[in-house]
N, C-alpha and C positions, 0 to 999 in steps of 0.2 A: 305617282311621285313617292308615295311611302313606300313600294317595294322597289327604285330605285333607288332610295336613298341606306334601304335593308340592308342589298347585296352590297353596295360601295363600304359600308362599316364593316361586312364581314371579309370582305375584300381587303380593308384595311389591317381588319385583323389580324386575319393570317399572314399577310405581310412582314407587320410586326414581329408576332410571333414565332416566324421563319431563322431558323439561325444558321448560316454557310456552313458545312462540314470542312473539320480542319482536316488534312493529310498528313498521316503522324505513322514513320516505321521505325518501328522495334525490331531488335532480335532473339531470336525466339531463344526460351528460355530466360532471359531476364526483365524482370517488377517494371509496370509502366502502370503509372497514377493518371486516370482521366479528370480533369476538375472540371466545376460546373461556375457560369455565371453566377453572382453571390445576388440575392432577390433581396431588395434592401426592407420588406418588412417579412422576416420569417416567422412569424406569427399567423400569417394569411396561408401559409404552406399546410394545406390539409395533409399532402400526400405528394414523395415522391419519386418516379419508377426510371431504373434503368433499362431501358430495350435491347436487344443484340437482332441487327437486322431489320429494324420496327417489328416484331411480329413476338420475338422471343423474350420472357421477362427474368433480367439478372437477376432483380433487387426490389422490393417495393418497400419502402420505411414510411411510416405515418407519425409525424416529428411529435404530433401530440402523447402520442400514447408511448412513444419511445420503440416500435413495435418495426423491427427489418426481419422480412422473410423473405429466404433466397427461394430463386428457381432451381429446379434440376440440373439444369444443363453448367451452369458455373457452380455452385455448389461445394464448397470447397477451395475453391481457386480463385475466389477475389475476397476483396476485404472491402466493405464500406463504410465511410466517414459519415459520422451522424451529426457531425458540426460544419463542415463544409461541401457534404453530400457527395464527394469524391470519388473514385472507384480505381481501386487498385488490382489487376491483373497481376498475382505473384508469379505465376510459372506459363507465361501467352505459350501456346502452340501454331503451328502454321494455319491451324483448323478452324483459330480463331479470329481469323481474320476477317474482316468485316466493318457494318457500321455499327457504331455506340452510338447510343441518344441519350440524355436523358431529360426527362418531360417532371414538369411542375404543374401539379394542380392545385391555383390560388382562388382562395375565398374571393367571392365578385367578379374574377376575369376569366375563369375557366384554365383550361391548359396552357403552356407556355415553354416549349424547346428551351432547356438551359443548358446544352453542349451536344455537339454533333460532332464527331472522329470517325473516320474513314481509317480504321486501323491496318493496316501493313507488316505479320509477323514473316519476319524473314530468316532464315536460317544462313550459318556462318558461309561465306562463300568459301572452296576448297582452291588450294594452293594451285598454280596454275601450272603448266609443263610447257620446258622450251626446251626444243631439239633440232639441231642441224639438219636440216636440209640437206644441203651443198656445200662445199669449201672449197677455193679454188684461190690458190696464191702463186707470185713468181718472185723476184728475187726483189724486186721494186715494185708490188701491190697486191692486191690481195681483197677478194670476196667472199664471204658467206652470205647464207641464207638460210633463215632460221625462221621456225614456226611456233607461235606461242598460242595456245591453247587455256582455254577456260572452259565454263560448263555452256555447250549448245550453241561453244563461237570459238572461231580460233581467227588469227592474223599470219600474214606471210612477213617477214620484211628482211631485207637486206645490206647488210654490213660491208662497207671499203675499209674500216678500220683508222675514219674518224666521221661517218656519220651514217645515222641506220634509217632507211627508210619504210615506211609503214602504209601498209595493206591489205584493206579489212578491217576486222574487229568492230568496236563501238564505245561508249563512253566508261561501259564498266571492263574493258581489256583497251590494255596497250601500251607500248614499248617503248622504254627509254633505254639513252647510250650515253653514260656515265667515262670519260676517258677508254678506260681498257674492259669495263663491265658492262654486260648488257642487260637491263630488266624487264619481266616482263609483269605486269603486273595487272593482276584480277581485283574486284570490288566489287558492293552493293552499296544501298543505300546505309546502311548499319557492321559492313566489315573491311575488308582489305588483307592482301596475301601478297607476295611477293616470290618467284624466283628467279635467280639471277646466274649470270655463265659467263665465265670470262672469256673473252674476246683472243687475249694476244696470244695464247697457244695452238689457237686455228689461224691465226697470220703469223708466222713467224718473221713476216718482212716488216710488222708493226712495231717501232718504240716505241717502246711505253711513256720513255723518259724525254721526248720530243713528238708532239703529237702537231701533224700539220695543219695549221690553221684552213679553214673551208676556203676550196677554190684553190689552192696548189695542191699541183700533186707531190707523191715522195720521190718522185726525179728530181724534180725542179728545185724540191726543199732540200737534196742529197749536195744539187750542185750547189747552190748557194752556201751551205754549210763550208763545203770544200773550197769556195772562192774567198770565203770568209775567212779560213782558215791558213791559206797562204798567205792570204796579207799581212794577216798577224804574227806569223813565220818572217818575211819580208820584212817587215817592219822592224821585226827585233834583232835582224842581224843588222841592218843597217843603222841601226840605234847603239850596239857593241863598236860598230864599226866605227860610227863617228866619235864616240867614248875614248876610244883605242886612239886614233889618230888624236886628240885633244892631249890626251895625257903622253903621247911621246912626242908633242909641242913642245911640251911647257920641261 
């Protein structure tokens, strides 16, 4: 009974003691501050160390004696807070990607996880490339086919010249059509890049200045324009006409 009741308290312990890792991405080259749960009697705080990996030691401070000595490996490259035990990365590299911990050893309770980061240094993503494919236009329509490219992905998609459709790619590539511009546009968790290509001098059948709504085509919008257009012709002579006849009435 007593060593079931042993394991169930250490069991508990560790439990407790367990804290989720947060997922936090940076880009590399710029300061990212890790902070730590605040232990509400710091007085009990003998000692306490920051990990890289659990295995490699950032930082060990002993609050009493006021005493932080860094490890090797960051050395240089982070800053620690001796009032809220913090840990500041001033210049992450991609190398340093990994997990941060850091561990509290309190008078009476033993050890205790006060911040766990699952760090993610990412570097700028590069401006992406879009290039024609194909172009095929007639006097009333008009396709391209253009390929946008990022790093280790690229997308095909296809232009009528008013709507572009998309194939391939994935969340951080992909393609919008802005009226007459087309974008293609790359990302990460931490950047974004854009390049863009105008559309209406690969359609020359394309107005810019009437763009047809989805579902007509530019016949259909050409005649309607044109039917429109005689009425309003029609209309106005026979509106002089009736003017004309009124005033050699009277």
């Amino acid at each position: 009974m007593r060593v079931q009741l042993s394991a169930t308290l250490t069991i508990l312990s560790l439990t407790l003691n367990t804290v989720s890792s947060v997922g936090l991405s940076v880009l590399e080259g710029s300061p990212v501050t890790l902070t730590t749960t605040q232990h509400e009697d710091k007085e009990a705080i003998r000692d306490i160390k920051w990990y890289f990996n659990k295995i490699r030691t950032i930082v060990s401070y002993l609050p009493k004696h006021q005493d932080v000595e860094m490890g090797d490996l960051f050395k240089g490259r982070v800053e620690f807070n001796e009032t809220d035990f913090s840990l500041m990365l001033k210049n992450p590299q991609r190398s340093d990607s990994g997990l941060y911990t850091a561990v509290l050893d309190i008078r009476g309770k033993g050890t205790e996880t006060a911040a766990s980061y699952e760090l993610s240094v990412l570097a700028p993503v590069v401006a992406p490339t879009l290039t024609v494919v194909s172009n095929w236009s007639s006097s009333d329509s008009c396709n391209v086919t253009l390929k946008c490219t990022g790093l280790n992905v690229s997308l095909i998609s296809s232009c009528n010249g008013t709507f572009c459709s998309q194939e391939g790619g994935d969340r951080f590539l992909s393609i919008a059509f802005n009226h007459t511009i087309v974008s293609c546009n790359h990302s990460n968790p931490v950047s974004w890049r854009q390049t863009t290509m105008e559309l209406e001098p690969l359609c020359p059948s394309y107005e810019a200045d009437v763009a047809p709504p989805a579902g007509i085509s530019p016949c259909l919008l050409k005649a309607l324009l044109l039917s429109v257009g005689l009425i309003v012709m029609v209309t106005a002579v026979i509106t002089v006409h009736i003017s004309y006849k009124l005033q050699k009435t009277k």
